[in-house]
py3Dmol code that shows the C-alpha trace and the ligand (Angstrom):
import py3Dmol

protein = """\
ATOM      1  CA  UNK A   1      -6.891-122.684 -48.537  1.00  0.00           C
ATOM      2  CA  UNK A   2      -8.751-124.330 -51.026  1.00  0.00           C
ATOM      3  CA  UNK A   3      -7.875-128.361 -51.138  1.00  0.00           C
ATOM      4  CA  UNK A   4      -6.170-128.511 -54.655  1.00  0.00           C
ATOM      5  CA  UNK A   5      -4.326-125.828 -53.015  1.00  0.00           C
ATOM      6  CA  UNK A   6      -4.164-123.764 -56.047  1.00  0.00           C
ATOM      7  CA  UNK A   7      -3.470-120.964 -54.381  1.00  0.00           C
ATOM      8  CA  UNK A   8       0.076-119.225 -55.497  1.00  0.00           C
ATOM      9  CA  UNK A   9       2.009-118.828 -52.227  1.00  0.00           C
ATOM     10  CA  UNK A  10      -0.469-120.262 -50.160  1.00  0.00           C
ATOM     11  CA  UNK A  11       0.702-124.049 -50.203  1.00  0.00           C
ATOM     12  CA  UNK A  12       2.701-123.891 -47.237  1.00  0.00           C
ATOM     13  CA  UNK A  13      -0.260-122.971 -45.631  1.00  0.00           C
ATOM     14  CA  UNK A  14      -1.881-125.646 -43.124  1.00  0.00           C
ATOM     15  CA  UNK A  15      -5.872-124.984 -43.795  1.00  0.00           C
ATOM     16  CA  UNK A  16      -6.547-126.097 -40.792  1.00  0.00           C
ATOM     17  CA  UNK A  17      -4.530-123.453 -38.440  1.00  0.00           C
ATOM     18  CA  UNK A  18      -6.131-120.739 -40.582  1.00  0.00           C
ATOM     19  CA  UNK A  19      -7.147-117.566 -38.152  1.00  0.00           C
ATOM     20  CA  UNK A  20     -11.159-117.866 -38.463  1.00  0.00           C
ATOM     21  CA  UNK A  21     -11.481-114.177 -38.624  1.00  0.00           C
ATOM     22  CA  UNK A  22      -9.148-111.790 -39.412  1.00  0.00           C
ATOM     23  CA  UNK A  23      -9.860-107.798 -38.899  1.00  0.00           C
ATOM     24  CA  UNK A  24      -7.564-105.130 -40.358  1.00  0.00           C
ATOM     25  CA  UNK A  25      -6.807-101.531 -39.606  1.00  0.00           C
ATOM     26  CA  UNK A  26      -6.362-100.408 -43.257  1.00  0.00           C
ATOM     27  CA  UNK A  27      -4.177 -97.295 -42.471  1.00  0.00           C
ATOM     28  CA  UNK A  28      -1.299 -95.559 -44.599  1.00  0.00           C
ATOM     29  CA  UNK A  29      -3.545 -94.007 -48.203  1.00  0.00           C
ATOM     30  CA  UNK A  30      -3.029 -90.161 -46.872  1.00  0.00           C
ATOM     31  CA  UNK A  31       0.904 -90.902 -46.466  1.00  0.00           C
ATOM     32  CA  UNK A  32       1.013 -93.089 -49.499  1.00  0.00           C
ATOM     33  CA  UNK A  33      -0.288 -90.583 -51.523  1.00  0.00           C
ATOM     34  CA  UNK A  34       1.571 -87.889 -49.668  1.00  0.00           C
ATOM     35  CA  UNK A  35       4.972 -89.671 -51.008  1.00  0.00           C
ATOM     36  CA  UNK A  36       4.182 -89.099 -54.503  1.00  0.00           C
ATOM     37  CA  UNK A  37       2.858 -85.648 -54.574  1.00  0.00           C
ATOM     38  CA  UNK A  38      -0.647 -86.685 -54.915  1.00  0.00           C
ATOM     39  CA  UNK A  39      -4.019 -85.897 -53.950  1.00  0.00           C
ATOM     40  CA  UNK A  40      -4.769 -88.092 -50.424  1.00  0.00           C
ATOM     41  CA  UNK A  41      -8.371 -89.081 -52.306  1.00  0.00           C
ATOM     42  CA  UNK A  42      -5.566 -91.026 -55.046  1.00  0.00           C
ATOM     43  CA  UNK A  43      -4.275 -92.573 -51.859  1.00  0.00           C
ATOM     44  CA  UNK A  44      -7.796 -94.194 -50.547  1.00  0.00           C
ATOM     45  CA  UNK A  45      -8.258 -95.353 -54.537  1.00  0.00           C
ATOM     46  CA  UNK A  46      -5.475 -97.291 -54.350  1.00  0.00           C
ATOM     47  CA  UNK A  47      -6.593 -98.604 -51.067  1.00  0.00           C
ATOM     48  CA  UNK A  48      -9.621 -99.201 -52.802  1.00  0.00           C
ATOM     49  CA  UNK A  49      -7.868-101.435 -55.280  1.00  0.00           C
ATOM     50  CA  UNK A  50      -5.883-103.537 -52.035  1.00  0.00           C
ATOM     51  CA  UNK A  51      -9.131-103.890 -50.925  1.00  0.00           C
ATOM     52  CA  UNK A  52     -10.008-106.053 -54.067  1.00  0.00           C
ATOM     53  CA  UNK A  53      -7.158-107.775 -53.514  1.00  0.00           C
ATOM     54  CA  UNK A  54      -7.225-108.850 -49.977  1.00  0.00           C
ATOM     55  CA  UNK A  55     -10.830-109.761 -49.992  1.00  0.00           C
ATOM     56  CA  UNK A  56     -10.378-112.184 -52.661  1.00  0.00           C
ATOM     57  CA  UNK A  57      -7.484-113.647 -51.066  1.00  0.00           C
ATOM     58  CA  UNK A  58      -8.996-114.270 -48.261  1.00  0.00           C
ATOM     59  CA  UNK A  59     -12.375-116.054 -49.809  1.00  0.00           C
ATOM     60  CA  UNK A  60      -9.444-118.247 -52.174  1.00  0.00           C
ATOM     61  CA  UNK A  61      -7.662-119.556 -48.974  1.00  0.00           C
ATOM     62  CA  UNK A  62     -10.928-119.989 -46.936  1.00  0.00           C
ATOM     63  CA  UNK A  63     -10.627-116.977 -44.407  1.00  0.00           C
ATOM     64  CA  UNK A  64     -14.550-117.232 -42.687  1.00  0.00           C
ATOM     65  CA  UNK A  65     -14.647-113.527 -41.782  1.00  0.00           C
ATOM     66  CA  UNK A  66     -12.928-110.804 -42.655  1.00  0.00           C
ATOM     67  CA  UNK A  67     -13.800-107.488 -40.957  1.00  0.00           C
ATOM     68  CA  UNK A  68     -12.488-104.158 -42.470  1.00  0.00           C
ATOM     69  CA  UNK A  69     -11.999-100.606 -40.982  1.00  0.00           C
ATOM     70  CA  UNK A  70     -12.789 -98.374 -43.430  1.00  0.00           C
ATOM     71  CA  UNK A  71     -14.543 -95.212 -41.812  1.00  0.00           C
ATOM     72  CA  UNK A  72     -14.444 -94.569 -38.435  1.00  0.00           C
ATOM     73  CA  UNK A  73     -16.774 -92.169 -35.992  1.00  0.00           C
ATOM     74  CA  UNK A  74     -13.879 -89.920 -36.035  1.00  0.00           C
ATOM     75  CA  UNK A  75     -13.623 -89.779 -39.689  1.00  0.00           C
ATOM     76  CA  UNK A  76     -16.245 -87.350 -39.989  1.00  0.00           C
ATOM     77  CA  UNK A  77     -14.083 -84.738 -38.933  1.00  0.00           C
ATOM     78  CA  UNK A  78     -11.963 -84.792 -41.404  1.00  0.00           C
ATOM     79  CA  UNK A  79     -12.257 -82.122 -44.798  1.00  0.00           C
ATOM     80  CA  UNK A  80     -15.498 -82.192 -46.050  1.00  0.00           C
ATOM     81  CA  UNK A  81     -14.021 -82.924 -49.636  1.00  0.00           C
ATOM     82  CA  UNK A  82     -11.946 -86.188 -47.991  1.00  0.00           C
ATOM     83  CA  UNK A  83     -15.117 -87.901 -46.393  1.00  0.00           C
ATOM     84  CA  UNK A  84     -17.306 -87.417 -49.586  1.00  0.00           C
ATOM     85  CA  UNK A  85     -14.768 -88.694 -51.834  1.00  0.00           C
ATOM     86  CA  UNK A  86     -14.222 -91.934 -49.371  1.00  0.00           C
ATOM     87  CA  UNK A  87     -18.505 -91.791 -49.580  1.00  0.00           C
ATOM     88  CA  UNK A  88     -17.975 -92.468 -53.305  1.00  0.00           C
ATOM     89  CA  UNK A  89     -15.408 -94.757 -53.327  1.00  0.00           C
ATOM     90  CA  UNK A  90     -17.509 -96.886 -51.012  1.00  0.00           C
ATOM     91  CA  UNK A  91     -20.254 -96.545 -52.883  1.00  0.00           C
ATOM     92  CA  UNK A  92     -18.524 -97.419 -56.361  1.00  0.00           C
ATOM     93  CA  UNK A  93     -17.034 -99.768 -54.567  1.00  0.00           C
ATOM     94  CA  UNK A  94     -20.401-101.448 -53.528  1.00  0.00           C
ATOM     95  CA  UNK A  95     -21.745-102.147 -56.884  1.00  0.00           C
ATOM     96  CA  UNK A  96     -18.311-102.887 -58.823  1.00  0.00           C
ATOM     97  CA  UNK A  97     -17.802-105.947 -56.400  1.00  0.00           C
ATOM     98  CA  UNK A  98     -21.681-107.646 -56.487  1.00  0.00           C
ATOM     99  CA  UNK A  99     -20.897-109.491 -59.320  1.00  0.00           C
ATOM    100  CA  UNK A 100     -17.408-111.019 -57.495  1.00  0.00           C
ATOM    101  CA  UNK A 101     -19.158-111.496 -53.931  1.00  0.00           C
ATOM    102  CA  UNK A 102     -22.257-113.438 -55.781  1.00  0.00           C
ATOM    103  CA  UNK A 103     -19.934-115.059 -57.564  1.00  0.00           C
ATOM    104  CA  UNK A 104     -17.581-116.151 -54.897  1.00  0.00           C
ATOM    105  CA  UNK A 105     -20.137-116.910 -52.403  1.00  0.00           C
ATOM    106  CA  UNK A 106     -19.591-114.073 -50.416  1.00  0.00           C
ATOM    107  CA  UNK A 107     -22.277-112.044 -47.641  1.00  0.00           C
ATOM    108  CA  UNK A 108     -21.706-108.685 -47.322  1.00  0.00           C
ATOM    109  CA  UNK A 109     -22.463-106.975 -43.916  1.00  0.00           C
ATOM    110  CA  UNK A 110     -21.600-103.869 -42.503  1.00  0.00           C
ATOM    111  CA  UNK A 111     -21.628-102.550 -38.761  1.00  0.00           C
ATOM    112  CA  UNK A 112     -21.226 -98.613 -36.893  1.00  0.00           C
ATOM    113  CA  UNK A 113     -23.139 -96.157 -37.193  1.00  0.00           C
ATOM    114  CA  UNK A 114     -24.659 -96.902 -40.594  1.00  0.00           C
ATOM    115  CA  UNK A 115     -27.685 -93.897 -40.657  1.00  0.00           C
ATOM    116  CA  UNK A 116     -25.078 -91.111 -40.295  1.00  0.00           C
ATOM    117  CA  UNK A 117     -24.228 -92.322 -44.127  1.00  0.00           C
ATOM    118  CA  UNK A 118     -25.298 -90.264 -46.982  1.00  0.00           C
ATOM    119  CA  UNK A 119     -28.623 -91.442 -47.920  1.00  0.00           C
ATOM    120  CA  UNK A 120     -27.319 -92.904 -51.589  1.00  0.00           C
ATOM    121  CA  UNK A 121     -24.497 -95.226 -49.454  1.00  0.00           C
ATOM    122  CA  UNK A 122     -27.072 -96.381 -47.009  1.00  0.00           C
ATOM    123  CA  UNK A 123     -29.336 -97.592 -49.765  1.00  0.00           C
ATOM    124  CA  UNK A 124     -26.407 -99.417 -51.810  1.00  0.00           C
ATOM    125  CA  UNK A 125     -25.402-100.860 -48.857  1.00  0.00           C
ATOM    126  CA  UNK A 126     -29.127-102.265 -48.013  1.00  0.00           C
ATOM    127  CA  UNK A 127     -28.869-103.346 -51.502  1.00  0.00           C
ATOM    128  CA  UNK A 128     -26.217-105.222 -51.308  1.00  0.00           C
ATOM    129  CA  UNK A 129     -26.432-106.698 -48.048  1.00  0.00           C
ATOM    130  CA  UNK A 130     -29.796-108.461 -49.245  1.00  0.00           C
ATOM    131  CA  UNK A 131     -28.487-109.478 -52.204  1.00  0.00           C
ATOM    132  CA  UNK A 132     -25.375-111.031 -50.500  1.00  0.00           C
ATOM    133  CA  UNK A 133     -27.679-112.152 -46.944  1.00  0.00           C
ATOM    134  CA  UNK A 134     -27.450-115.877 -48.045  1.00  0.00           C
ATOM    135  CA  UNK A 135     -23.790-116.530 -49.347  1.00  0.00           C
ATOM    136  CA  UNK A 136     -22.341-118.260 -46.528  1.00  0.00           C
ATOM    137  CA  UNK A 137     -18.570-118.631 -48.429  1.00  0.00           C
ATOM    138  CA  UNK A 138     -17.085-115.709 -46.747  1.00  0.00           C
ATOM    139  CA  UNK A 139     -18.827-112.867 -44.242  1.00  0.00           C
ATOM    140  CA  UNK A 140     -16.569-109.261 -45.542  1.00  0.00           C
ATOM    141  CA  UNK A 141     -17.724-107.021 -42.678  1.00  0.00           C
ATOM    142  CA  UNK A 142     -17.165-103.498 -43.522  1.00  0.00           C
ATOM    143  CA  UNK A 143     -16.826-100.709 -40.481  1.00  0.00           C
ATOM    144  CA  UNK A 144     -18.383 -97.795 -41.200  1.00  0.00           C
ATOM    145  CA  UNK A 145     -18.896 -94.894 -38.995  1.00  0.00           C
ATOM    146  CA  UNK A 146     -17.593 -97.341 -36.722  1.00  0.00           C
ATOM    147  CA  UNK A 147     -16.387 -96.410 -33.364  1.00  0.00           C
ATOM    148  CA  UNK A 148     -15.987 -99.202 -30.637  1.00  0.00           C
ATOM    149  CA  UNK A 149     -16.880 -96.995 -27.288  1.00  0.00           C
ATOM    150  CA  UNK A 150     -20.154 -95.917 -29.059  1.00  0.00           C
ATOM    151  CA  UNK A 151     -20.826 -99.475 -29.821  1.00  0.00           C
ATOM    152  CA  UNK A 152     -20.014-100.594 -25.828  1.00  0.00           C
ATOM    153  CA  UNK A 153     -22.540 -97.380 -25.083  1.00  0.00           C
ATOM    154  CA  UNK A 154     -25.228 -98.883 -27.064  1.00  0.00           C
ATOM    155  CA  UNK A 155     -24.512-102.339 -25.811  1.00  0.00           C
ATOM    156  CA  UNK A 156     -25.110-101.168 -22.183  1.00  0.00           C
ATOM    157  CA  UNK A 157     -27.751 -99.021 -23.034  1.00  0.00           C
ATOM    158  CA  UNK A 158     -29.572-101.778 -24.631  1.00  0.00           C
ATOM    159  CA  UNK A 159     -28.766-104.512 -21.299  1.00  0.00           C
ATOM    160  CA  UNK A 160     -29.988-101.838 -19.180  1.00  0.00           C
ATOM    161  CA  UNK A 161     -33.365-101.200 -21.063  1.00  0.00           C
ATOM    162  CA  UNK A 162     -33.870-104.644 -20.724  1.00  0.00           C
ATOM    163  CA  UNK A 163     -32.950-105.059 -17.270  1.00  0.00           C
ATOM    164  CA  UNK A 164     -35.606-102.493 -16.394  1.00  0.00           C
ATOM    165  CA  UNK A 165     -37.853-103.793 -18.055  1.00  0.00           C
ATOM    166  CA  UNK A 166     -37.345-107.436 -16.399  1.00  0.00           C
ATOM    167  CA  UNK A 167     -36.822-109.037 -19.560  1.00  0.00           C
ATOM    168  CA  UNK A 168     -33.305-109.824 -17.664  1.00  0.00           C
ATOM    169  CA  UNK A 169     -31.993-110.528 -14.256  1.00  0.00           C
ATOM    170  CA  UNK A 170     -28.964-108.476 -13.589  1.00  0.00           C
ATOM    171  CA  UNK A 171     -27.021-111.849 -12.576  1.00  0.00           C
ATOM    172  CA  UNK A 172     -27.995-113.362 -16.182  1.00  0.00           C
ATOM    173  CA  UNK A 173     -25.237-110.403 -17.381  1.00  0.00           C
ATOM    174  CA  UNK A 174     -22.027-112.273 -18.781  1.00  0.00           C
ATOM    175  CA  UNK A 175     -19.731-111.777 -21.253  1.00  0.00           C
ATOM    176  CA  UNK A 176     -21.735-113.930 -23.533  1.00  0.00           C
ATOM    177  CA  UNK A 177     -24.706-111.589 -22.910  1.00  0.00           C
ATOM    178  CA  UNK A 178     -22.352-108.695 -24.042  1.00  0.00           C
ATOM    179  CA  UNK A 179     -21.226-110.145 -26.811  1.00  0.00           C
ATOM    180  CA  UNK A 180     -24.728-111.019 -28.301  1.00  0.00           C
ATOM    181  CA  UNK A 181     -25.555-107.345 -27.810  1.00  0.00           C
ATOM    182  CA  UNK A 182     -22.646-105.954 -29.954  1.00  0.00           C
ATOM    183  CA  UNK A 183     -22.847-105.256 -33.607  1.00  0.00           C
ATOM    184  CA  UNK A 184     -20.414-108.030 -33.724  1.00  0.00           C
ATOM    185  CA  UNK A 185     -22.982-110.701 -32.361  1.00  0.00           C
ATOM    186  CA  UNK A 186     -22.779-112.611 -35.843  1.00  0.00           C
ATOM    187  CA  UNK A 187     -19.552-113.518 -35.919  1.00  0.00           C
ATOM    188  CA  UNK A 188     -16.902-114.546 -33.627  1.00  0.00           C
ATOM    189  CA  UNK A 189     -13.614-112.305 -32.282  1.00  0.00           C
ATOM    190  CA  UNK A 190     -10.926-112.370 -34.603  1.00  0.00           C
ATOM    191  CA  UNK A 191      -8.402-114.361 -34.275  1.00  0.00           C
ATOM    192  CA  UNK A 192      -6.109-112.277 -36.104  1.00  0.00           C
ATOM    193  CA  UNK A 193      -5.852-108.151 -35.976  1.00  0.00           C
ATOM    194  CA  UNK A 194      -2.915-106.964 -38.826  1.00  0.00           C
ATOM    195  CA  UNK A 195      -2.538-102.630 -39.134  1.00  0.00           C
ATOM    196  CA  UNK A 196      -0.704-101.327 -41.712  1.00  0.00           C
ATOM    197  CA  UNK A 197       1.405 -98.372 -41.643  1.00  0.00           C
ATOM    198  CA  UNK A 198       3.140 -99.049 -38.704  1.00  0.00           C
ATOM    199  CA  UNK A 199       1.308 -97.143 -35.834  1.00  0.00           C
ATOM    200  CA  UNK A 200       1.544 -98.438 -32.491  1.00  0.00           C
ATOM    201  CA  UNK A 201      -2.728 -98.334 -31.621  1.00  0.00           C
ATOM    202  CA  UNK A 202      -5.761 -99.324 -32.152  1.00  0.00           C
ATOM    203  CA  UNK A 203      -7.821 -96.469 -32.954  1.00  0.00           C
ATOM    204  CA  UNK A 204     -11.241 -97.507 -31.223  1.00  0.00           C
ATOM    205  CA  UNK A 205     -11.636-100.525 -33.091  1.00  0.00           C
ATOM    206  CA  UNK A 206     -13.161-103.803 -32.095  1.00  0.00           C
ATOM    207  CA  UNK A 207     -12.047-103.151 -28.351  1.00  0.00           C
ATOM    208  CA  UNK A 208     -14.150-105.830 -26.680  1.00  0.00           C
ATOM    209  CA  UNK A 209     -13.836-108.118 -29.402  1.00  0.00           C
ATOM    210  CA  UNK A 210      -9.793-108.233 -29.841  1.00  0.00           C
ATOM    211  CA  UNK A 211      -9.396-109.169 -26.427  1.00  0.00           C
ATOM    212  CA  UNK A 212      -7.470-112.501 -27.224  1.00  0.00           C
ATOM    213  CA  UNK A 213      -6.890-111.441 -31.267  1.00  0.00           C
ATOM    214  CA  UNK A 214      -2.965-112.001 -32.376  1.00  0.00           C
ATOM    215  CA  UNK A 215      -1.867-108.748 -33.341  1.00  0.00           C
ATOM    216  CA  UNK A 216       0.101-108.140 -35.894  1.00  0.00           C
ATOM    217  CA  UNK A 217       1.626-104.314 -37.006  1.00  0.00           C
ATOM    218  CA  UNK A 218       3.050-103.720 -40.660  1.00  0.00           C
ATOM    219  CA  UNK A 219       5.063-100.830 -41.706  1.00  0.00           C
ATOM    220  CA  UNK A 220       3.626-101.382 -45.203  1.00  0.00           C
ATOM    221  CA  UNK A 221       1.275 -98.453 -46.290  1.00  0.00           C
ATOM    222  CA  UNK A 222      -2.180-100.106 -46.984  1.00  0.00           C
ATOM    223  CA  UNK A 223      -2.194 -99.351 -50.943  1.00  0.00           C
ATOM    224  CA  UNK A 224       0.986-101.233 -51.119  1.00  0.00           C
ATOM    225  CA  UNK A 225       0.108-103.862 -48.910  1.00  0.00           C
ATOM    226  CA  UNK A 226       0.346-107.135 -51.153  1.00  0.00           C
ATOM    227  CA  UNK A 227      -1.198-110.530 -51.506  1.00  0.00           C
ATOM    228  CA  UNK A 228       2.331-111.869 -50.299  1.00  0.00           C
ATOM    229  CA  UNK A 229       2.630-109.994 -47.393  1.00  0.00           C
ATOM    230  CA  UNK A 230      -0.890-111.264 -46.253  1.00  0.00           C
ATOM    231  CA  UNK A 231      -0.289-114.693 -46.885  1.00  0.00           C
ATOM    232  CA  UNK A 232       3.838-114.381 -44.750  1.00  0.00           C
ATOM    233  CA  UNK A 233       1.300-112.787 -41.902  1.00  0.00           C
ATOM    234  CA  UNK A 234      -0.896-115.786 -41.999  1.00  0.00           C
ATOM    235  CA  UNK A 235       1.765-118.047 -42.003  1.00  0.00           C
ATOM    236  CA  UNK A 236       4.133-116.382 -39.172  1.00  0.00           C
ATOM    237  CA  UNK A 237      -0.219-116.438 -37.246  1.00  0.00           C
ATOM    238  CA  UNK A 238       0.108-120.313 -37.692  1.00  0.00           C
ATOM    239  CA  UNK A 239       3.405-120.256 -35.796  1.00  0.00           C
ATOM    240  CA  UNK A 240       2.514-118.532 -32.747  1.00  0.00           C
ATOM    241  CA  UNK A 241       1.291-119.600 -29.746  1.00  0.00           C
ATOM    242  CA  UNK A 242      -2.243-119.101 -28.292  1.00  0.00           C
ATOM    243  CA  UNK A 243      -3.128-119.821 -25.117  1.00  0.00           C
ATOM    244  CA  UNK A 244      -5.308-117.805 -24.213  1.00  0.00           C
ATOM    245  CA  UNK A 245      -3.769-116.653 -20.567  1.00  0.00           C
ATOM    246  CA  UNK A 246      -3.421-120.497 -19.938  1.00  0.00           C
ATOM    247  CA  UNK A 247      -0.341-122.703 -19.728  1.00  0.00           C
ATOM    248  CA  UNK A 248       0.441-126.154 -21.798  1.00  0.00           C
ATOM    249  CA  UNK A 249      -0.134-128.981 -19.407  1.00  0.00           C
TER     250      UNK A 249
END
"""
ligand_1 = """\
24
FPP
C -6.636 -94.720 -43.390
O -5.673 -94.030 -44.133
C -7.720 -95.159 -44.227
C -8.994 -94.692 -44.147
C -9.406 -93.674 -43.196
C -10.047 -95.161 -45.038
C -9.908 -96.551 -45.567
C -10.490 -96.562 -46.909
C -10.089 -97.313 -47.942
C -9.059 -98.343 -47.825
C -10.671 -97.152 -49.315
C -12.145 -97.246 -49.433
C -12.737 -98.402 -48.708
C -13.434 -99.402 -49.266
C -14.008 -100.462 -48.425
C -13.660 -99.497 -50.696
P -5.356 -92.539 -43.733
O -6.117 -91.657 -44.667
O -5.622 -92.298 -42.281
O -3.815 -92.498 -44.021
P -2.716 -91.612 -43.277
O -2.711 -92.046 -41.837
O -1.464 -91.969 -43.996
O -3.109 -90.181 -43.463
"""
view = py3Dmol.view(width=600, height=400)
view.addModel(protein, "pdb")
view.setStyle({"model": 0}, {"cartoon": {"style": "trace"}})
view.addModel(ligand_1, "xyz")
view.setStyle({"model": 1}, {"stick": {}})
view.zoomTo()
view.show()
């Protein structure tokens, strides 16, 4: 929260007890759009559109990093018609929102399997990236063709090159070694994980990285997922307890 706390709803808010980094599991666009007899693709607009919203609350109430699901590896299988509308969304999205991430301080950075994009996304999303590489405000991390097991794969893939080729000992392998060989290694594990929609899982998301997150499930259907609902999730965040598999002394 900003200090002249000026931020409607957010006053009761303490800044200090803010999650660091929050992640989401955007779910809920097909069924939203389902309910109304409309096209699924209306469903991820809309999404689109709580998208703009929850960034921007986020950078007003000083959230550090928020990380978003929006395409994972197993999104490729669905309709062909589907994954090149979400491809344009993405992209549209991408250039509508320079203006409001240079303006708001705001780095853009994105992590999965970013060359299985369609070459026009990949080069937007370069684009943007290095425009955005110095805001230091807010990090918005976007997952795309993001799939945690692949990312563990690569992560030991990449430990054991190096271990063969004696850049490492084996014993020098810790957790802080794994982390810094994630696509995560810029940021640190969220603090707080919130899926809409209601389902019960996480989807191959952030597995190493959500070890100690708060979770927190919604039945809300992303696209109707509001500003005040965010902002009662941070606040019920500030009144639980972490500790981390310790006890209070
Ligand atoms: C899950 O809903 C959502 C997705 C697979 C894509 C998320 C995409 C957006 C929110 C919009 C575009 C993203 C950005 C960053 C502009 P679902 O389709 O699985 O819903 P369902 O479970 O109800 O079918």
């Amino acid at each position: 929260m900003n200090s002249d706390q000026t931020v409607h709803g957010a006053c009761d808010l303490d800044p200090a007890g803010l999650p660091v980094h929050v992640a989401i599991i955007m779910d809920g666009n097909g069924r939203w759009a389902k309910k109304r007899l409309l096209n699924r693709v209306k469903g991820h607009e809309q999404g689109s559109e709580t998208v703009r919203t929850i960034v921007r609350t986020s950078r007003e109430i000083g959230i550090r990093y928020l990380t978003l699901y929006a395409f994972s590896t197993e999104n490729w299988e669905r309709p062909k018609s589907e994954v090149s509308a979400l491809m344009t969304l993405l992209n549209r999205f991408l250039i509508n929102e320079r203006k409001e991430m240079q303006d708001n301080d705001i780095r853009l950075f994105a992590i999965g399997q970013l060359d299985r994009l369609p070459e026009p996304v990949i080069t937007t999303l370069k684009e943007t990236m290095k425009l955005t590489r110095d805001n230091k405000g807010m990090q918005l991390t976007l997952s795309l063709s993001y799939g945690s097991r692949s990312e563990i794969v690569d992560m030991v893939r990449a430990i054991a090159r190096e271990a063969c080729q004696g850049k490492i000992s084996t014993e020098l392998i810790n957790e802080n070694l794994v982390s810094s060989h994630l696509n995560t290694c810029n940021m640190p594990d969220p603090d707080l994980l919130i899926r809409t929609s209601g389902e019960m899982r996480i989807s191959n998301f952030l597995l190493w990285q959500i070890a100690y997150s708060e979770i927190f499930i919604t039945k809300t259907l992303w696209p109707d997922f509001s500003k005040e609902e965010y902002l009662q999730i941070l606040k019920e965040y500030q009144s639980r307890d972490r500790r981390f598999g310790k006890i209070k002394t």
